[in-house]
Each structure stands twice: as structure tokens, then as C-alpha cells.
VEXRO-632399 format. One line per field, with one value per residue: x, y, z of N, C-alpha, C in turn; residue in three letters. Coordinates in Angstrom, 3 decimals, always signed. Example, Ala and Ser with C-alpha at 12.3 -4.5 7.8 and 13.67 -1.06 7.14 Angstrom:
BEGIN
nx	(+13.190, +12.850) .
ny	(-5.690, -2.250) .
nz	(+7.800, +7.080) .
cax	(+12.300, +13.670) .
cay	(-4.500, -1.060) .
caz	(+7.800, +7.140) .
cx	(+13.200, +12.900) .
cy	(-3.300, +0.030) .
cz	(+7.800, +7.870) .
r	(ALA, SER) .
END
This chain:
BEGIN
nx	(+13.478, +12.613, +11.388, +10.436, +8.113, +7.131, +4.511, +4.739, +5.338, +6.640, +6.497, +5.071, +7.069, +6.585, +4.947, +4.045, +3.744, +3.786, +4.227, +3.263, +0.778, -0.016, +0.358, +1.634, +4.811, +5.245, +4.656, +2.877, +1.340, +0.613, -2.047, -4.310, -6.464, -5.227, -4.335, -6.524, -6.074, -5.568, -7.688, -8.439, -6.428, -5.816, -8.883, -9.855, -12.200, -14.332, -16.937, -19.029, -20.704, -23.190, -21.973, -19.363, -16.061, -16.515, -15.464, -14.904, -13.107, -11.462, -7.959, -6.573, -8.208, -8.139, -5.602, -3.104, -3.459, -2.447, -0.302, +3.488, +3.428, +4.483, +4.870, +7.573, +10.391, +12.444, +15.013, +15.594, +17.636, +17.338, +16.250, +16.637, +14.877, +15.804, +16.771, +14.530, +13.096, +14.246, +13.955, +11.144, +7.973, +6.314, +3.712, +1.124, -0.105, -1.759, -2.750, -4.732, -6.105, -7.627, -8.941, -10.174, -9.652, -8.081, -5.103, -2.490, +0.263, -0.409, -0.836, +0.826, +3.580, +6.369, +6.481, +8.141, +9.837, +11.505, +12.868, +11.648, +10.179, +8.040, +4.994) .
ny	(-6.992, -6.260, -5.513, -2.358, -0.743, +1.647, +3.103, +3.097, +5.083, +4.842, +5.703, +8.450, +9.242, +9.633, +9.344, +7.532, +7.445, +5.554, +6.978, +9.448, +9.289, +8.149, +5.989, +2.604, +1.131, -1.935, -4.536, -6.374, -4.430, -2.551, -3.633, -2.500, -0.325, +2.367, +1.698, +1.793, +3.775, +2.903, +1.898, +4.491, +5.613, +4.130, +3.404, +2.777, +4.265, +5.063, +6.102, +7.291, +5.634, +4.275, +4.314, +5.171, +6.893, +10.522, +12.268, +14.933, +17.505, +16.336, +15.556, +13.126, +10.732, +8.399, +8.621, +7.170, +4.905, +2.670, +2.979, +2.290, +0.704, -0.207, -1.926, -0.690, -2.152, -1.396, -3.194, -3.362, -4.307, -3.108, -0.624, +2.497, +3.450, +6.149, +7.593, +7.378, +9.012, +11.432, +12.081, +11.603, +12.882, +13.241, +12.714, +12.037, +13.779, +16.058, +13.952, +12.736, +14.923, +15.647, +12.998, +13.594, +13.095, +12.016, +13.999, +13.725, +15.869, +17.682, +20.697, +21.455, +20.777, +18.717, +14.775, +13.722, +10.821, +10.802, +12.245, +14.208, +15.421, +16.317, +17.067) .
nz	(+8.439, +6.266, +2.835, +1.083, -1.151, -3.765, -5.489, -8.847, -12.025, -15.477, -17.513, -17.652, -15.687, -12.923, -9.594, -6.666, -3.755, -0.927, +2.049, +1.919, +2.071, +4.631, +4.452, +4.663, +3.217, +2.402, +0.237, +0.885, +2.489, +0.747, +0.195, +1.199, +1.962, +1.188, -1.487, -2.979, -4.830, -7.191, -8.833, -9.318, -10.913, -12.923, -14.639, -17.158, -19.640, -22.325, -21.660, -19.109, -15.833, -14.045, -10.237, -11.331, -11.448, -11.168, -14.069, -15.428, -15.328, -13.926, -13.266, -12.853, -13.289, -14.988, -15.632, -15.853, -17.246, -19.367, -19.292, -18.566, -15.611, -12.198, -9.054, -7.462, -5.802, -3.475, -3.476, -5.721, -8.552, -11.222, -10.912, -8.515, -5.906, -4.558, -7.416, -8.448, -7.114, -7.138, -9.735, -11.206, -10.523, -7.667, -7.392, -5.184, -3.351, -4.840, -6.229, -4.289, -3.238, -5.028, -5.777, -2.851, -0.560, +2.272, +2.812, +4.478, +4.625, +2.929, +3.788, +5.119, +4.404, +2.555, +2.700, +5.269, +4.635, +2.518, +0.060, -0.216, -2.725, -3.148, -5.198) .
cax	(+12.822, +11.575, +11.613, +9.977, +7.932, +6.439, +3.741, +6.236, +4.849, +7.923, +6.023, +5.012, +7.918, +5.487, +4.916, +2.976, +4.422, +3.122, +4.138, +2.980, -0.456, +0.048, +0.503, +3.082, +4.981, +5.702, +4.049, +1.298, +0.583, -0.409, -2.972, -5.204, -7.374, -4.475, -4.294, -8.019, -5.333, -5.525, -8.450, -8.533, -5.194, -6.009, -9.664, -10.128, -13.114, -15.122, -18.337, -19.236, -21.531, -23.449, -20.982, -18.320, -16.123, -16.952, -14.538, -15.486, -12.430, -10.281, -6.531, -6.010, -8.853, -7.679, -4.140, -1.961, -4.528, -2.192, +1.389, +4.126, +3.673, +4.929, +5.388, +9.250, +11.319, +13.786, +15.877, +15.756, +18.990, +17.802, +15.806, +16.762, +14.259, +16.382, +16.786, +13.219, +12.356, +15.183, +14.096, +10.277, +7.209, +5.701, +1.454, +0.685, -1.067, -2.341, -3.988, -5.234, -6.689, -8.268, -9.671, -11.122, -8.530, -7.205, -3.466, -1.768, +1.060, -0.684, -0.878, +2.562, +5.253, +6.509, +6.581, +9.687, +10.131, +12.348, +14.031, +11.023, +9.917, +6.460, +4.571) .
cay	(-5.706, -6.149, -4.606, -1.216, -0.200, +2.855, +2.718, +4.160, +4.959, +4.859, +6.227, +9.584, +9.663, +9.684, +7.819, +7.606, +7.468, +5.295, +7.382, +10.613, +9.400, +8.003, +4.589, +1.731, +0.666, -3.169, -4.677, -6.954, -3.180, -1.849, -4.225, -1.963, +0.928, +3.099, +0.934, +2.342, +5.077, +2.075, +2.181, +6.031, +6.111, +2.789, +3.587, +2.999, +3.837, +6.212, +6.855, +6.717, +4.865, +4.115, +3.699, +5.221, +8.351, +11.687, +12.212, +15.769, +18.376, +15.817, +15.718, +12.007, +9.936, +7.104, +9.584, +5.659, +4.242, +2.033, +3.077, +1.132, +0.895, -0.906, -1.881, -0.850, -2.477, -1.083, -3.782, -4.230, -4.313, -2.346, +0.293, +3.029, +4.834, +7.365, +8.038, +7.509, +10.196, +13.019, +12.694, +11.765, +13.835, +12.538, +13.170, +11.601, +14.762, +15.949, +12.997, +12.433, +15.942, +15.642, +12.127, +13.749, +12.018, +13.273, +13.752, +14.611, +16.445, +18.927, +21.737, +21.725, +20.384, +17.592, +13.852, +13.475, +9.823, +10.457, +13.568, +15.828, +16.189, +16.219, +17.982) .
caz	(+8.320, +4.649, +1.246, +0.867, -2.665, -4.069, -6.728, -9.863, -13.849, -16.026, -18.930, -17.352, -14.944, -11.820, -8.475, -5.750, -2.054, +0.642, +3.496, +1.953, +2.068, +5.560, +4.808, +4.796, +1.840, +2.067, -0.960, +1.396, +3.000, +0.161, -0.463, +1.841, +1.354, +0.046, -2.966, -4.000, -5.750, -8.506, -9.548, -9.818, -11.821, -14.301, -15.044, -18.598, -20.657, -23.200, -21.022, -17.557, -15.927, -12.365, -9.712, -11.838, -11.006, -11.602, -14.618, -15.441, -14.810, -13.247, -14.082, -12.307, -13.477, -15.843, -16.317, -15.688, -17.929, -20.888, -18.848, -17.900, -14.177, -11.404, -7.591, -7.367, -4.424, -3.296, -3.425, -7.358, -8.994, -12.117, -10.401, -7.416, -5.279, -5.031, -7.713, -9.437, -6.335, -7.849, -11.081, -11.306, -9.793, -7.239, -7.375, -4.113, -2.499, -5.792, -6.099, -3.119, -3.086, -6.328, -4.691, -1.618, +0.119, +3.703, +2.029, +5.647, +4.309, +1.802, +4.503, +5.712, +3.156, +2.004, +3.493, +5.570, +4.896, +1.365, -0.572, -0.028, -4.126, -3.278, -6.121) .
cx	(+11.911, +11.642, +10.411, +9.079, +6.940, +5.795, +4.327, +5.168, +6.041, +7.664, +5.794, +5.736, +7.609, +5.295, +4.512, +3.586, +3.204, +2.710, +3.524, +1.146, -0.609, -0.189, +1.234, +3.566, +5.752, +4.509, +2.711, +0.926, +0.033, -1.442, -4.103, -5.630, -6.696, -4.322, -5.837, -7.046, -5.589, -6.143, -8.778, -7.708, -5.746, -7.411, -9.492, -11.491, -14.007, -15.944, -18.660, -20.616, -22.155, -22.300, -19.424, -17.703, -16.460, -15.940, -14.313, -14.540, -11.773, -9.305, -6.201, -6.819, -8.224, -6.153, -2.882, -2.228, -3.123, -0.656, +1.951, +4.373, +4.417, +4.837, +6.509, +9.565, +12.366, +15.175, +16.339, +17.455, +18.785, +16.869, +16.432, +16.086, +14.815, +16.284, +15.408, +13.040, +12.913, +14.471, +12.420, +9.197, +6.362, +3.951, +1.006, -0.676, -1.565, -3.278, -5.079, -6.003, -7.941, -9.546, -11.134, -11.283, -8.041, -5.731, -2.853, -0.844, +0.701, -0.783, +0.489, +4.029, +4.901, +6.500, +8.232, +10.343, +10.959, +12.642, +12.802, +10.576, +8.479, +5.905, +4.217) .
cy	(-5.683, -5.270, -3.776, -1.193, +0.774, +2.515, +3.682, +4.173, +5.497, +5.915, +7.706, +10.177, +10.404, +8.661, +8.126, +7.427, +6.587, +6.257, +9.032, +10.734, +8.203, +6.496, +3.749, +1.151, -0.479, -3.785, -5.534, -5.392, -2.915, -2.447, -3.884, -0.740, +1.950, +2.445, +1.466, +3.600, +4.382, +2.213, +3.564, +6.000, +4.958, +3.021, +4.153, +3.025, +5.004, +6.862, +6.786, +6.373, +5.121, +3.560, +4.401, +6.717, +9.606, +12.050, +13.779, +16.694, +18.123, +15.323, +14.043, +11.011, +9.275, +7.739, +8.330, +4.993, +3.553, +2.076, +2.334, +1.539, -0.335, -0.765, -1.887, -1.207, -1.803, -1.486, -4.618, -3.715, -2.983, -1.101, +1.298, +3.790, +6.216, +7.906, +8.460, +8.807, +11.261, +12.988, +12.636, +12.778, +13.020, +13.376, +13.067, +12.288, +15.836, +15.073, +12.858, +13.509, +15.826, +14.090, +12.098, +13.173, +12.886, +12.937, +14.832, +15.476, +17.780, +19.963, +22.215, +21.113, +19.308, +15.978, +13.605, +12.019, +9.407, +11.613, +14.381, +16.366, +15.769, +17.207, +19.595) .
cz	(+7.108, +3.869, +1.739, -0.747, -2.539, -5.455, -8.188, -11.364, -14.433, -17.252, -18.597, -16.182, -13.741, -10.967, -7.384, -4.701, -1.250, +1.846, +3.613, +2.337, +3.711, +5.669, +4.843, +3.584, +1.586, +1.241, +0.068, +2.023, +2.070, -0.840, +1.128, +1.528, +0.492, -1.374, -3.635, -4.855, -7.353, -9.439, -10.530, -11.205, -13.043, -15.017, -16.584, -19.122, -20.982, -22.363, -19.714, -17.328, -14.355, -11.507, -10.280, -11.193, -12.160, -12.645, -15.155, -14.743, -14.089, -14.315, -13.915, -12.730, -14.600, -16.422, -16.882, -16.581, -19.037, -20.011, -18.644, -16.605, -13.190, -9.471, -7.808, -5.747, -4.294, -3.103, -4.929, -7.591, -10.601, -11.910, -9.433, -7.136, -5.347, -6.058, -8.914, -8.435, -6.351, -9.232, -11.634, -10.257, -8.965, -6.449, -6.483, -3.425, -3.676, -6.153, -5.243, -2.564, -4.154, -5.854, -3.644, -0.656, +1.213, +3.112, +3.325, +5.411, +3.342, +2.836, +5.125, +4.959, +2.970, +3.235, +3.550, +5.071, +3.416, +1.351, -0.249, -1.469, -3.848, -4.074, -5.566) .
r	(UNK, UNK, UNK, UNK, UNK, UNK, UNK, UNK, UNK, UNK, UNK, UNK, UNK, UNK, UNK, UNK, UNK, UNK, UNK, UNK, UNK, UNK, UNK, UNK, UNK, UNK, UNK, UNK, UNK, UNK, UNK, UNK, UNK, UNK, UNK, UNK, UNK, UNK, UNK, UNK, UNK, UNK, UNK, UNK, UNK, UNK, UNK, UNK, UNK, UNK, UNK, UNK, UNK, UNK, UNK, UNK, UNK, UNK, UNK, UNK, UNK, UNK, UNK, UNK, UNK, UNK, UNK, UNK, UNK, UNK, UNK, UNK, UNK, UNK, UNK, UNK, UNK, UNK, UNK, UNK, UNK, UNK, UNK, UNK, UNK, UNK, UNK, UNK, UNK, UNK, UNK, UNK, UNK, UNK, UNK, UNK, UNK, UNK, UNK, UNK, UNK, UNK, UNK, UNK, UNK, UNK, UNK, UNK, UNK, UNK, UNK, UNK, UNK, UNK, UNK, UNK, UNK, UNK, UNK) .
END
């Protein structure tokens, strides 16, 4: 069947969902278009440029920038989904709004496919 991971930041106790943003969360999946979240969240730097995003009254642009992040499995020994998804916030459809991202779930709740702490 295969390991599972969610894109996690330890440092601001935040994490990103696969399935909230309607995609799959085995680590070769999310080396497809949902992974452009990366760039958004890591973008480091003083000035902007051509090509760059609009930075200008957004909450998400370079926010990951310096953090300690990670792909978590769900099969680590010193991690638990669970419980990173009780106790951190998960941005997913926040983001993904802020983006200008179709975030399927922002109109009707949360994504069924964990506890339901969608921001």
C-alpha cells in the first residue's frame, strides 16, 4: 500500500495536507503540481523581482522561509500524524486561497481524510 506524508513545519507548529488540497500523499506524489505550495511557503528574499510573487498583503509568502520543515511519514518512529494533526494548524485551504488555488474543501468543511482541524 505505501507510506503516507504530509508537508509538517515543527517551528510554527503547521502543515499542509495532501488530501485537503485534492491530492495524494505518497512522497513520489507529491512531486507534482501540489508541491508548487514550496515555493510559495520557502521564498526567501528582501525585494521582488520579474517572475516573482506578488508579496504585498500576503500572510503565506516566504512564512516557512528559515523553519524546520519536513516530509513526515507516517511510519516514523519519532513522529505521529495524529498527533502533529491534534495539536498543529493545518493552513492547507488558507493557503491555497491566498494562492488562487481551487482549495476543494473551503466551501463546505473540513477534509474528511484525517481529524477534521482544518484552519
Amino acid at each position: 500500500m505505501g507510506q503516507y506524508y504530509m508537508l509538517v513545519n515543527h517551528t510554527k507548529k503547521e502543515y499542509v495536507c495532501p488530501w485537503c488540497m485534492d491530492g495524494l500523499g505518497k512522497i513520489r506524489e507529491w512531486m507534482s503540481p501540489q508541491s508548487d505550495v514550496l515555493p510559495y511557503l520557502l521564498r526567501k528574499s528582501t525585494e521582488v523581482g520579474g517572475g516573482d510573487f506578488e508579496v504585498e498583503g500576503k500572510e503565506f509568502v516566504g512564512h516557512w522561509a528559515g523553519d524546520s520543515i519536513m516530509f513526515l511519514g507516517e511510519y516514523d518512529k519519532d513522529y505521529s500524524l495524529k498527533d502533529i494533526e491534534k495539536e498543529y494548524k493545518n493552513i492547507t485551504i488558507p493557503l491555497l486561497d491566498e494562492m488562487g488555488k481551487f482549495a476543494p474543501y473551503a466551501d463546505y468543511g473540513p477534509c474528511n481524510s484525517h481529524g477534521g482541524n482544518s484552519a
